[in-house]
PDB file of N, CA, C and O in Angstrom:
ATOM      1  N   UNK A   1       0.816  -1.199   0.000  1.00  0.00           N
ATOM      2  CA  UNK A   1       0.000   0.000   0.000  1.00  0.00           C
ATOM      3  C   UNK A   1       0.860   1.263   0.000  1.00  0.00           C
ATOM      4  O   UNK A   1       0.640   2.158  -0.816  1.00  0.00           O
ATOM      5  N   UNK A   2       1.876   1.347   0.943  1.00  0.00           N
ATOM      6  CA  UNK A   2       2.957   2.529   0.764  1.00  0.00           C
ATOM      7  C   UNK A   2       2.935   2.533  -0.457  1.00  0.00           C
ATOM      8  O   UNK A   2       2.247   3.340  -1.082  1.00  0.00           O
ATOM      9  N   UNK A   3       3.930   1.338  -1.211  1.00  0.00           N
ATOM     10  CA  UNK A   3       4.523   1.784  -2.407  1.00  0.00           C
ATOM     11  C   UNK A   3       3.491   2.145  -3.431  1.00  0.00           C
ATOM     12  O   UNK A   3       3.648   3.226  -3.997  1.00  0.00           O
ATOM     13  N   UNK A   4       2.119   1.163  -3.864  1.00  0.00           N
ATOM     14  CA  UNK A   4       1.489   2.321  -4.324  1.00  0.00           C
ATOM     15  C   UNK A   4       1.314   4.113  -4.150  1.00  0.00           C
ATOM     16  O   UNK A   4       1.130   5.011  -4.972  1.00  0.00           O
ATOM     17  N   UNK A   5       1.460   4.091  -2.800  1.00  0.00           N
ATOM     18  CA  UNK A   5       0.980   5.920  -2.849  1.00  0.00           C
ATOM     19  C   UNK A   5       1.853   6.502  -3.413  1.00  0.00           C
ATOM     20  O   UNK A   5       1.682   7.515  -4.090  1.00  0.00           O
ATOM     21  N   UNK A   6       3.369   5.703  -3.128  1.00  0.00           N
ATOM     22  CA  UNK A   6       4.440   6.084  -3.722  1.00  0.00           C
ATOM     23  C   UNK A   6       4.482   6.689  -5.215  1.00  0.00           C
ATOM     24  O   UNK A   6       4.975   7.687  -5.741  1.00  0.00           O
ATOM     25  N   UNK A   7       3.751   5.631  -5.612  1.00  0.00           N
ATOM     26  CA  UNK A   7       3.900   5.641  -7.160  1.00  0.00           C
ATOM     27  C   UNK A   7       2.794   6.562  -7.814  1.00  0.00           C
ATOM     28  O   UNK A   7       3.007   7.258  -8.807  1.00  0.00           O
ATOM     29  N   UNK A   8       1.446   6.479  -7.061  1.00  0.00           N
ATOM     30  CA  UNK A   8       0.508   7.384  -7.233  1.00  0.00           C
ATOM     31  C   UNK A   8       1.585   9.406  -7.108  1.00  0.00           C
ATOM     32  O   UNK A   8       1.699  10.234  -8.012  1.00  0.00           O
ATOM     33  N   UNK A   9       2.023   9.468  -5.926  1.00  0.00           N
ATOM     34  CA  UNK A   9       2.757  10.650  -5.819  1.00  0.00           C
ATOM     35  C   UNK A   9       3.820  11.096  -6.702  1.00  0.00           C
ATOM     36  O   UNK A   9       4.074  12.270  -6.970  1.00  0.00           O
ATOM     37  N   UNK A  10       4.539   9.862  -7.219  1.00  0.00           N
ATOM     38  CA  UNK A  10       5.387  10.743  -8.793  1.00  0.00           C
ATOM     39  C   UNK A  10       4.335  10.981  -9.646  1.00  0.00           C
ATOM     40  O   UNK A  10       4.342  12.072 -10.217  1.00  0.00           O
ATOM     41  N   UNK A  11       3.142   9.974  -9.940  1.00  0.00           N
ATOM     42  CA  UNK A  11       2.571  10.156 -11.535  1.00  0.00           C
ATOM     43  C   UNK A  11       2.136  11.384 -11.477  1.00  0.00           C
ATOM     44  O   UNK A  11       2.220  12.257 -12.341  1.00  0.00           O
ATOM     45  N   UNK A  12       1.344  11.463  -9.716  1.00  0.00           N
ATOM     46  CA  UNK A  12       1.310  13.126 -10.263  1.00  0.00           C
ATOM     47  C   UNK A  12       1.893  13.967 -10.310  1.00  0.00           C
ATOM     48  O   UNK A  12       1.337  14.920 -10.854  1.00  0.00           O
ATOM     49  N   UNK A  13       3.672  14.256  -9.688  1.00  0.00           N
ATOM     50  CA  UNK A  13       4.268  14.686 -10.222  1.00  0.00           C
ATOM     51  C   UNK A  13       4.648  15.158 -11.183  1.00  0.00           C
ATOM     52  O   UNK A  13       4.744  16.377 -11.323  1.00  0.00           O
ATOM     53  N   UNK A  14       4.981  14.234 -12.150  1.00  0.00           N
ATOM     54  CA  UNK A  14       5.633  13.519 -13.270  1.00  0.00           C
ATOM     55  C   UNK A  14       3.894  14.191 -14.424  1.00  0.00           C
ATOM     56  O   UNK A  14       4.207  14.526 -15.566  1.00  0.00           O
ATOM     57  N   UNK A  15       2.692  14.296 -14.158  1.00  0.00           N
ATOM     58  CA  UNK A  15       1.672  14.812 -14.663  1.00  0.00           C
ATOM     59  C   UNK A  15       1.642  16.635 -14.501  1.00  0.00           C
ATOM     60  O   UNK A  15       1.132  17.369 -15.348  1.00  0.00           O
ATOM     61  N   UNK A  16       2.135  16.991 -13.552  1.00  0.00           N
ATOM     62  CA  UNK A  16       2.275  18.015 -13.838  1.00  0.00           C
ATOM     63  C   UNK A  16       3.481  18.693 -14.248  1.00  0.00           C
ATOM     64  O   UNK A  16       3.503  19.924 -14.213  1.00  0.00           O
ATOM     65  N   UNK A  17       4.564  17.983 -14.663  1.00  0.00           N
ATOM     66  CA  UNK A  17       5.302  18.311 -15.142  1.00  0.00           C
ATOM     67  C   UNK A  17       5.074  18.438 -16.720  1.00  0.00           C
ATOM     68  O   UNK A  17       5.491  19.361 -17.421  1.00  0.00           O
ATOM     69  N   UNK A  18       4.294  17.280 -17.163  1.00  0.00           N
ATOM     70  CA  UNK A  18       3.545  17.194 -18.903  1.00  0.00           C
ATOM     71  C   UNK A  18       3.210  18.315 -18.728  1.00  0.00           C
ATOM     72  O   UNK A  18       3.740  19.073 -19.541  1.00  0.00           O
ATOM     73  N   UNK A  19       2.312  18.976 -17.764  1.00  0.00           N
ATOM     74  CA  UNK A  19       1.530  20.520 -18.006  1.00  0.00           C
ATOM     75  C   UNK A  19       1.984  21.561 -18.063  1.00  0.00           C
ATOM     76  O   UNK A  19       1.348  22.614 -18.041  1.00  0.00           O
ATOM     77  N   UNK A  20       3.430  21.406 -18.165  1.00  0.00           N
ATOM     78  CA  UNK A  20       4.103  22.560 -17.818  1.00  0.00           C
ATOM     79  C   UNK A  20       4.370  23.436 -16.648  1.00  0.00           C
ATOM     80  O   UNK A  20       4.869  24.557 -16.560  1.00  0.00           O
ATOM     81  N   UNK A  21       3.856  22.532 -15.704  1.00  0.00           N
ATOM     82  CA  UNK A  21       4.000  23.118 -14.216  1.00  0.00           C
ATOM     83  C   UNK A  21       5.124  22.396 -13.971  1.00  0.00           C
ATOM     84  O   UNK A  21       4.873  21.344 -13.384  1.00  0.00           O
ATOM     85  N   UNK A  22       6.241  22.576 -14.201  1.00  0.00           N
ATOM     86  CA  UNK A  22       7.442  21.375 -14.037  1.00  0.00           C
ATOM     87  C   UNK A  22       7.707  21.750 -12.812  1.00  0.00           C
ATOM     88  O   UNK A  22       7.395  20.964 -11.918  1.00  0.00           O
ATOM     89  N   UNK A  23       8.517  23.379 -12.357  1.00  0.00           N
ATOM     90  CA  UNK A  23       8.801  23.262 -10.912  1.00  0.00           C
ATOM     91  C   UNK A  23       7.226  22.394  -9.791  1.00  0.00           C
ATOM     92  O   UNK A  23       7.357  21.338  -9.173  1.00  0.00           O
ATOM     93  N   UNK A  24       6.593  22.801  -9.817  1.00  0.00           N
ATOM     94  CA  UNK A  24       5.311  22.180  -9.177  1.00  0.00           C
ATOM     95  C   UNK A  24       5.548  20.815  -8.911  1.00  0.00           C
ATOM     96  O   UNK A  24       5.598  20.256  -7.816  1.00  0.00           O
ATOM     97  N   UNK A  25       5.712  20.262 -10.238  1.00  0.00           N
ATOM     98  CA  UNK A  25       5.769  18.822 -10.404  1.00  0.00           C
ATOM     99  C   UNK A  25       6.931  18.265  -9.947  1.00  0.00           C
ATOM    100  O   UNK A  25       6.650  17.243  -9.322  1.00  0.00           O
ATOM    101  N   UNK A  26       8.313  18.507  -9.979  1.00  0.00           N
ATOM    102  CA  UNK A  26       9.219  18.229  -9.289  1.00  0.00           C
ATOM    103  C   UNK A  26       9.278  18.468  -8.103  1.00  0.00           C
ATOM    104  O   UNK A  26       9.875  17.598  -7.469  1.00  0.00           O
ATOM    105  N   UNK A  27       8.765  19.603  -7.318  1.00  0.00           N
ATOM    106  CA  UNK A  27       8.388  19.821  -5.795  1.00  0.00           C
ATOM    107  C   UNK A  27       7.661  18.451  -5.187  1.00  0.00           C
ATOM    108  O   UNK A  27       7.922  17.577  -4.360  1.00  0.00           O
ATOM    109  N   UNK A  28       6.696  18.766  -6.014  1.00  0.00           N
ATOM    110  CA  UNK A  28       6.165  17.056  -5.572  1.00  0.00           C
ATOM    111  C   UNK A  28       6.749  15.275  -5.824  1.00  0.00           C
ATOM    112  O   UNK A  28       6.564  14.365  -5.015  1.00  0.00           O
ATOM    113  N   UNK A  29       7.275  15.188  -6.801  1.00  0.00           N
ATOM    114  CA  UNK A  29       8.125  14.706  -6.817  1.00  0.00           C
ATOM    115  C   UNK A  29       9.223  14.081  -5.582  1.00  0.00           C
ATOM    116  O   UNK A  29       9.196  13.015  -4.967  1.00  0.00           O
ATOM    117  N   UNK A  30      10.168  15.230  -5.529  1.00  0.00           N
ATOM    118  CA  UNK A  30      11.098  15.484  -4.276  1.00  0.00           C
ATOM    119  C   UNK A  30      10.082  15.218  -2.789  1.00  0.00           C
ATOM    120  O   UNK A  30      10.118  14.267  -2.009  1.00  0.00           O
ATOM    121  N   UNK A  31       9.579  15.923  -2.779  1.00  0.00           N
ATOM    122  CA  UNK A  31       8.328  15.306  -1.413  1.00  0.00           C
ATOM    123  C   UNK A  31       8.111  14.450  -1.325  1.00  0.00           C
ATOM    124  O   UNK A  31       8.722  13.928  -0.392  1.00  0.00           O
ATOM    125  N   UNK A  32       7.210  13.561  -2.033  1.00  0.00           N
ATOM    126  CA  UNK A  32       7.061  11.889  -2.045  1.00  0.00           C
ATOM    127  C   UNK A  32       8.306  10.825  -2.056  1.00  0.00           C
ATOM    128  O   UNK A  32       8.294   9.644  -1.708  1.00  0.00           O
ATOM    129  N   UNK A  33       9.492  11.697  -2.619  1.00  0.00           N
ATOM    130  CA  UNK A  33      10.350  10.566  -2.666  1.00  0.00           C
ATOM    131  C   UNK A  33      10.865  10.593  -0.909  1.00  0.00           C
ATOM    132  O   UNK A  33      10.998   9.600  -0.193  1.00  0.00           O
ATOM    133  N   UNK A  34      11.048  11.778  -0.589  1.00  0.00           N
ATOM    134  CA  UNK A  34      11.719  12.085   0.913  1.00  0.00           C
ATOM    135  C   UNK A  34      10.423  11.567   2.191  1.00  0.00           C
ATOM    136  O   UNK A  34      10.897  11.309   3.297  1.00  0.00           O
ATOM    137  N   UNK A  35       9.214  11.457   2.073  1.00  0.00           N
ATOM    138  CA  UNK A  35       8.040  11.300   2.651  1.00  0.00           C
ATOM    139  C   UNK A  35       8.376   9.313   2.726  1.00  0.00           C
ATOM    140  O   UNK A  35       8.096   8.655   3.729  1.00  0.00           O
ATOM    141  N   UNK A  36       9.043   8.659   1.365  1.00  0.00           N
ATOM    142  CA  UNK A  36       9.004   7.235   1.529  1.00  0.00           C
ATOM    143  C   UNK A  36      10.238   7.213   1.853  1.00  0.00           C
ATOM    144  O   UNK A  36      10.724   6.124   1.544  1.00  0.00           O
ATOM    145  N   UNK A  37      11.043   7.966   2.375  1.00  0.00           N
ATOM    146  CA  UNK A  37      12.430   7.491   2.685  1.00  0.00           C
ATOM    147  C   UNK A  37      11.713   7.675   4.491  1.00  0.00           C
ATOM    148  O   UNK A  37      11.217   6.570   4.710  1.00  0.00           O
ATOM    149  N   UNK A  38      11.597   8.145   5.152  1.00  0.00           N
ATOM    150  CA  UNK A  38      10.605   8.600   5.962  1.00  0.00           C
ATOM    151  C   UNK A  38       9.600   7.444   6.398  1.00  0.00           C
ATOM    152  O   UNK A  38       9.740   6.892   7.490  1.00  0.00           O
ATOM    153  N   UNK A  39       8.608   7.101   5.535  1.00  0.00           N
ATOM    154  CA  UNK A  39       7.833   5.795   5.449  1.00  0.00           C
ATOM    155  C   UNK A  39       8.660   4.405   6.021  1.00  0.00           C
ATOM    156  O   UNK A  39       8.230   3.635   6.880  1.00  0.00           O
ATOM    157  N   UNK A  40      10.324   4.278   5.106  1.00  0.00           N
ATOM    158  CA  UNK A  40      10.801   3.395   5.059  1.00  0.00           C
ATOM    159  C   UNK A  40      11.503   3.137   6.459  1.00  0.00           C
ATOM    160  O   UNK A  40      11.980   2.090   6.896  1.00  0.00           O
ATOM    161  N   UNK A  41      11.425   4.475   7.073  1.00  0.00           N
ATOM    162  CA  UNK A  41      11.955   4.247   8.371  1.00  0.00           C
ATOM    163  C   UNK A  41      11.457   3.482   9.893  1.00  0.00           C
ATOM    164  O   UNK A  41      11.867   2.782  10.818  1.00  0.00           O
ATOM    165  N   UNK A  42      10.110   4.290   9.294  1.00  0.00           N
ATOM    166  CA  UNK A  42       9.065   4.132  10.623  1.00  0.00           C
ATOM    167  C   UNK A  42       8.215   2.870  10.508  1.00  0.00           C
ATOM    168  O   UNK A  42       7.712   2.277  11.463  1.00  0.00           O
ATOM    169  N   UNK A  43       8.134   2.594   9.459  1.00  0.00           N
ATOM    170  CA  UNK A  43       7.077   1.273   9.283  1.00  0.00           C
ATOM    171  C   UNK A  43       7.997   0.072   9.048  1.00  0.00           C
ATOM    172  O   UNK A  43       9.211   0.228   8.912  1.00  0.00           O
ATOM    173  N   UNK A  44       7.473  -0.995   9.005  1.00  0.00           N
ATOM    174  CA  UNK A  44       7.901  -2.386   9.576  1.00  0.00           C
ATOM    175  C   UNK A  44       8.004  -2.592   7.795  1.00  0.00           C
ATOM    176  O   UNK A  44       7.340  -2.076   6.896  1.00  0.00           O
ATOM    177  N   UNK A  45       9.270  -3.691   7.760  1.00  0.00           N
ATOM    178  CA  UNK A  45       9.345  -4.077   6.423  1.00  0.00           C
ATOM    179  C   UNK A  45       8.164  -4.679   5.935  1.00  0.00           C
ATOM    180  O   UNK A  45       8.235  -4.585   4.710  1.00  0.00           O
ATOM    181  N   UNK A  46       7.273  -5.163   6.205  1.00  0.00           N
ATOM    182  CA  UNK A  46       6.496  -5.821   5.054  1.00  0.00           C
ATOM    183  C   UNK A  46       4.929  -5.231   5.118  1.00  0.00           C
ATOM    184  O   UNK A  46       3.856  -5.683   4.717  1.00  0.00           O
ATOM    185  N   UNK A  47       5.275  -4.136   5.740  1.00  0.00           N
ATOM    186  CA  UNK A  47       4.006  -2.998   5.456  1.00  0.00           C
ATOM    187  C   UNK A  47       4.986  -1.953   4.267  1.00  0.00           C
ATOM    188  O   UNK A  47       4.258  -1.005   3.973  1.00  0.00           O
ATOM    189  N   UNK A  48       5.732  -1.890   3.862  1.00  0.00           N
ATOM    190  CA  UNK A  48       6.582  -0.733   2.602  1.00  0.00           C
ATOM    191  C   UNK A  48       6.809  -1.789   1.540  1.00  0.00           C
ATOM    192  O   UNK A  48       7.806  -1.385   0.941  1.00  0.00           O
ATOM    193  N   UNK A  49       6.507  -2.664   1.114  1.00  0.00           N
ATOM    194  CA  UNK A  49       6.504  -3.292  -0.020  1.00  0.00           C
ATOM    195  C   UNK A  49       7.828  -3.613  -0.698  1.00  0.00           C
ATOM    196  O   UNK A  49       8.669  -4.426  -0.314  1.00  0.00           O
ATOM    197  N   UNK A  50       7.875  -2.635  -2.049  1.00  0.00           N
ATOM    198  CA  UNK A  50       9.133  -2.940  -2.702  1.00  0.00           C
ATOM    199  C   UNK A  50       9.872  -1.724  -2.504  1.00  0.00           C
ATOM    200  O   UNK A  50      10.916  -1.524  -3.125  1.00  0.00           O
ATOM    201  N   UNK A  51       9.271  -0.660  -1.445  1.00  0.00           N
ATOM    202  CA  UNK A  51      10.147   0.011  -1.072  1.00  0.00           C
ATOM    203  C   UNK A  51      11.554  -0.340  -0.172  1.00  0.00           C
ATOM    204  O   UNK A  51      12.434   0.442   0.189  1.00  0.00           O
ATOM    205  N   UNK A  52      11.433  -1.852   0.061  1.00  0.00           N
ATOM    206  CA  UNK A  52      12.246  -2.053   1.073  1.00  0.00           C
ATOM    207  C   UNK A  52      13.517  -3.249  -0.057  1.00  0.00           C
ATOM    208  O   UNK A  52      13.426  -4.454  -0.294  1.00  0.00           O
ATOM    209  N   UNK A  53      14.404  -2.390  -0.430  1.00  0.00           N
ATOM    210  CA  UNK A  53      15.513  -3.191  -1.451  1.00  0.00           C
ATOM    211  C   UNK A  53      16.664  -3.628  -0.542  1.00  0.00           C
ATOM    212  O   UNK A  53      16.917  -4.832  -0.550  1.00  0.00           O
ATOM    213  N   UNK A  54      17.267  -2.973   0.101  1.00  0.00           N
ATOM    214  CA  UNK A  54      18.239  -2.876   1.197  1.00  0.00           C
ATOM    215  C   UNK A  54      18.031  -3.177   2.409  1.00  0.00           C
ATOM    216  O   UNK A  54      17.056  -3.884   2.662  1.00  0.00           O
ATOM    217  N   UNK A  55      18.709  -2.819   3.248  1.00  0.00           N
ATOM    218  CA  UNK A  55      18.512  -2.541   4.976  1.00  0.00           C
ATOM    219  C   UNK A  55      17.893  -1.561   5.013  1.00  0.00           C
ATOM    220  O   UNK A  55      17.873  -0.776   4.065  1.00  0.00           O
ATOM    221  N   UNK A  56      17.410  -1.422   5.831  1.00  0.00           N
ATOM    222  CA  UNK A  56      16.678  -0.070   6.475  1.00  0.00           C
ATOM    223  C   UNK A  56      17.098   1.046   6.217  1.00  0.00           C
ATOM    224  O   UNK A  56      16.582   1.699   5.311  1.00  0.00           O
ATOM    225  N   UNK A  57      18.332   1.616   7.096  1.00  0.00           N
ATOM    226  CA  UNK A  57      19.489   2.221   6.882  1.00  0.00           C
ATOM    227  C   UNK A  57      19.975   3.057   5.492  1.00  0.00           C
ATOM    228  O   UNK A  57      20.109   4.281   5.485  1.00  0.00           O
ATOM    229  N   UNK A  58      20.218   2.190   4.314  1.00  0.00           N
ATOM    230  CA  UNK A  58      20.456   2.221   3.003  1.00  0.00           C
ATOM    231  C   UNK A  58      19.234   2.854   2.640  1.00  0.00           C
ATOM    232  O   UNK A  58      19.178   4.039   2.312  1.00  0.00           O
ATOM    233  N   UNK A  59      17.773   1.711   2.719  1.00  0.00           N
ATOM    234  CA  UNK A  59      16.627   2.886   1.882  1.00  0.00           C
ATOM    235  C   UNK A  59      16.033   4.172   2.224  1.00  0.00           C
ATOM    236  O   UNK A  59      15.259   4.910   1.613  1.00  0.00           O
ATOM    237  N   UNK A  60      16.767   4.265   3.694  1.00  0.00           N
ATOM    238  CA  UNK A  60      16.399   5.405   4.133  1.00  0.00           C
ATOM    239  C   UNK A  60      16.804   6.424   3.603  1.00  0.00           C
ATOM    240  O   UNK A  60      16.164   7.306   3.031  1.00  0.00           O
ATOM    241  N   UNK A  61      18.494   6.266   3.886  1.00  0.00           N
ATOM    242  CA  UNK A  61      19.274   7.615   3.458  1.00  0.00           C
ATOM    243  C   UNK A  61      18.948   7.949   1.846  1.00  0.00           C
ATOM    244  O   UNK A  61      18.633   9.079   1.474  1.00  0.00           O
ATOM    245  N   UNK A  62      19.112   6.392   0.626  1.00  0.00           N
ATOM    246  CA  UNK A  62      18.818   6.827  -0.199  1.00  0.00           C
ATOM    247  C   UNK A  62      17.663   8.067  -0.789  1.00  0.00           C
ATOM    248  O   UNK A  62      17.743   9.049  -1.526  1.00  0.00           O
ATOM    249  N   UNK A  63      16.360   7.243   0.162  1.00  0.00           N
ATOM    250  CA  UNK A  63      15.406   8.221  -0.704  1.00  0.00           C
ATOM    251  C   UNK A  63      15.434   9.059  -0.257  1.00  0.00           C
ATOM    252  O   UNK A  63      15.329  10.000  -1.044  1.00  0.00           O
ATOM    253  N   UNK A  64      15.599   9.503   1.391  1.00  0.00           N
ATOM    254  CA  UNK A  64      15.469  10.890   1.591  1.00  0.00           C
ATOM    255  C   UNK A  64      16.861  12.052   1.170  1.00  0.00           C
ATOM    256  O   UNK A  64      16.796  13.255   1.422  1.00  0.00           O
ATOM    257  N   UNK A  65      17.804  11.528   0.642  1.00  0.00           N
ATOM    258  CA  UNK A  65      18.584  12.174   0.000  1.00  0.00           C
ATOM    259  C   UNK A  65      18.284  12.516  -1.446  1.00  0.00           C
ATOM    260  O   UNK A  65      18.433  13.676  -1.829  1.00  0.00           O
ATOM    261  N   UNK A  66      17.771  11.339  -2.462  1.00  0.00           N
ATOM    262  CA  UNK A  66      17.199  11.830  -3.381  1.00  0.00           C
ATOM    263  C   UNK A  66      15.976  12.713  -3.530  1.00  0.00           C
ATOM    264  O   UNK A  66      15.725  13.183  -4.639  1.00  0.00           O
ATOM    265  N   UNK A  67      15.202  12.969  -2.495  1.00  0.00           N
ATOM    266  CA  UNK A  67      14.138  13.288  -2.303  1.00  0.00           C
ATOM    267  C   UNK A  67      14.940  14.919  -2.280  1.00  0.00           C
ATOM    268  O   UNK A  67      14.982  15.709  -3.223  1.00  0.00           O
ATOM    269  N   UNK A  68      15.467  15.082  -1.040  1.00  0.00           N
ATOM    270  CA  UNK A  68      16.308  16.384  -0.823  1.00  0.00           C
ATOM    271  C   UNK A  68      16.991  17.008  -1.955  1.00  0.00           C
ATOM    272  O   UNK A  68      16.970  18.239  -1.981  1.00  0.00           O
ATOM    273  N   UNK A  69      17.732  16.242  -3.111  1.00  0.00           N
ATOM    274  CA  UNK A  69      18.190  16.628  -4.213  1.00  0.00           C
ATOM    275  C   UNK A  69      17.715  17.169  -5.522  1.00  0.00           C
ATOM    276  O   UNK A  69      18.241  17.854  -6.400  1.00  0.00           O
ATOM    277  N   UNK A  70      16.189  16.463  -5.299  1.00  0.00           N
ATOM    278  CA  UNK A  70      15.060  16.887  -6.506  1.00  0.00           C
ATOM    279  C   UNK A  70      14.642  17.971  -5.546  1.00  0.00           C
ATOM    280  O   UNK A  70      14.418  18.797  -6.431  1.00  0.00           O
ATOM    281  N   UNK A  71      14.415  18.496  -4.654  1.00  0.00           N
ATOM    282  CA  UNK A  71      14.226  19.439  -4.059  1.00  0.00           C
ATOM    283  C   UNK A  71      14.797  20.632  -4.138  1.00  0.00           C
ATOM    284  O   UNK A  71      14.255  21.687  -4.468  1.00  0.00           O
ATOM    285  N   UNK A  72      15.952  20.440  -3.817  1.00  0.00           N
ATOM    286  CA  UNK A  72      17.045  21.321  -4.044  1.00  0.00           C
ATOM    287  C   UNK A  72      17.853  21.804  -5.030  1.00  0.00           C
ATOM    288  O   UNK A  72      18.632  22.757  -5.002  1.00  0.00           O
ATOM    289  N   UNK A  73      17.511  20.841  -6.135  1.00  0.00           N
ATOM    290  CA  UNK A  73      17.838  21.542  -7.568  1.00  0.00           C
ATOM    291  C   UNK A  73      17.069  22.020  -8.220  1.00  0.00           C
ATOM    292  O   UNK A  73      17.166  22.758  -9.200  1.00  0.00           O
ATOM    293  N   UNK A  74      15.963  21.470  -7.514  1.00  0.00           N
ATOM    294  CA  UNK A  74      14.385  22.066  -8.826  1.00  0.00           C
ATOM    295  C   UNK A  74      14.045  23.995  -7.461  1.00  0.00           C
ATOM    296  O   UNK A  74      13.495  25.066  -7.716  1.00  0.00           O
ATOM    297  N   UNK A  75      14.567  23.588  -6.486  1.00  0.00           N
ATOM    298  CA  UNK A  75      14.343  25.484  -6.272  1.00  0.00           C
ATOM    299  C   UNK A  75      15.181  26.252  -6.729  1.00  0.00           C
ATOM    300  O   UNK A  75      14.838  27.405  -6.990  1.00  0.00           O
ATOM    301  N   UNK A  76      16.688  25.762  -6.980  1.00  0.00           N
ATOM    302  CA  UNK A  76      17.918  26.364  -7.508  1.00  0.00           C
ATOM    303  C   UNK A  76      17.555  27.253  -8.682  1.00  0.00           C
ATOM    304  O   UNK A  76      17.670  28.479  -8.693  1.00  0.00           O
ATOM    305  N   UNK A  77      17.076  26.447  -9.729  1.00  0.00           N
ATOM    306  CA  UNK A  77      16.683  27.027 -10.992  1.00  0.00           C
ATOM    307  C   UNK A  77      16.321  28.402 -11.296  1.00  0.00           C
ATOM    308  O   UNK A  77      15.113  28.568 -11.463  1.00  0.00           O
ATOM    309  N   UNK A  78      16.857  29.147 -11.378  1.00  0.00           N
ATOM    310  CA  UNK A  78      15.704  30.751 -11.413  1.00  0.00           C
ATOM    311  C   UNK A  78      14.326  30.712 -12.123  1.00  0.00           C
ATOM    312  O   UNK A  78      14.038  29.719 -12.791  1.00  0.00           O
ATOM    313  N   UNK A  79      13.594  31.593 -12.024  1.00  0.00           N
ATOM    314  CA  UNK A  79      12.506  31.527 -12.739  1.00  0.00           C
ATOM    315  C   UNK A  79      12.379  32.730 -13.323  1.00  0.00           C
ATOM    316  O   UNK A  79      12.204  33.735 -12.633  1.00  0.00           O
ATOM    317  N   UNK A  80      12.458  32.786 -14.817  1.00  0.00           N
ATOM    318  CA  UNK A  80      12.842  33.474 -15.750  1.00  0.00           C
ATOM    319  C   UNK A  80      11.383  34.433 -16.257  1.00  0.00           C
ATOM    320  O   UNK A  80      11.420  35.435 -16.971  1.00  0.00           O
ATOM    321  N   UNK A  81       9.866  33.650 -15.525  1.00  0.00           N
ATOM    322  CA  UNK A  81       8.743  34.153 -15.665  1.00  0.00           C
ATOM    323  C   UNK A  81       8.840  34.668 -16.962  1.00  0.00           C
ATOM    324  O   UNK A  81       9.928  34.847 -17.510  1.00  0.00           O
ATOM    325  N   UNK A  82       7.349  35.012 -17.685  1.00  0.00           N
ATOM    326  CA  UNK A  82       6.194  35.411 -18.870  1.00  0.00           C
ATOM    327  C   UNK A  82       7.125  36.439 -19.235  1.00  0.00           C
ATOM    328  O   UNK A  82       6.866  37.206 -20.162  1.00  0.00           O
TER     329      UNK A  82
END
């Protein structure tokens, strides 16, 4: 069930990025990924599905570092506005 929401939370990401709301969509993005690194911590392995590849430890830092990185590069960007 995690990893569905998981996956539900990029598409819509990843959907508003098609719309041209890309920062939007990468905000969200970065959130959901750092929210299941988060998930992967607190909940018991076989309530996180295939979120759980590694040790604990490992999927943690991973996602919430990737999570932090889509975060942090997608605010970097200037916004060059209309």
């Amino acid at each position: 069930m995690v990893f569905a929401s998981v996956l539900v939370g990029v598409v819509i990401g990843l959907t508003l990025v098609y719309q041209d709301r890309w920062r939007r969509g990468m905000l969200v993005v970065g959130v959901v990924l750092a929210l299941a690194g988060l998930a992967r911590l607190t909940l018991p392995t076989r309530r996180v599905g295939l979120l759980a590849v590694r040790g604990r430890a490992f999927d943690t830092v991973i996602l919430v570092l990737l999570g932090a990185s889509v975060i942090t590069l997608t605010s970097t960007v200037p916004y060059l506005g209309p």
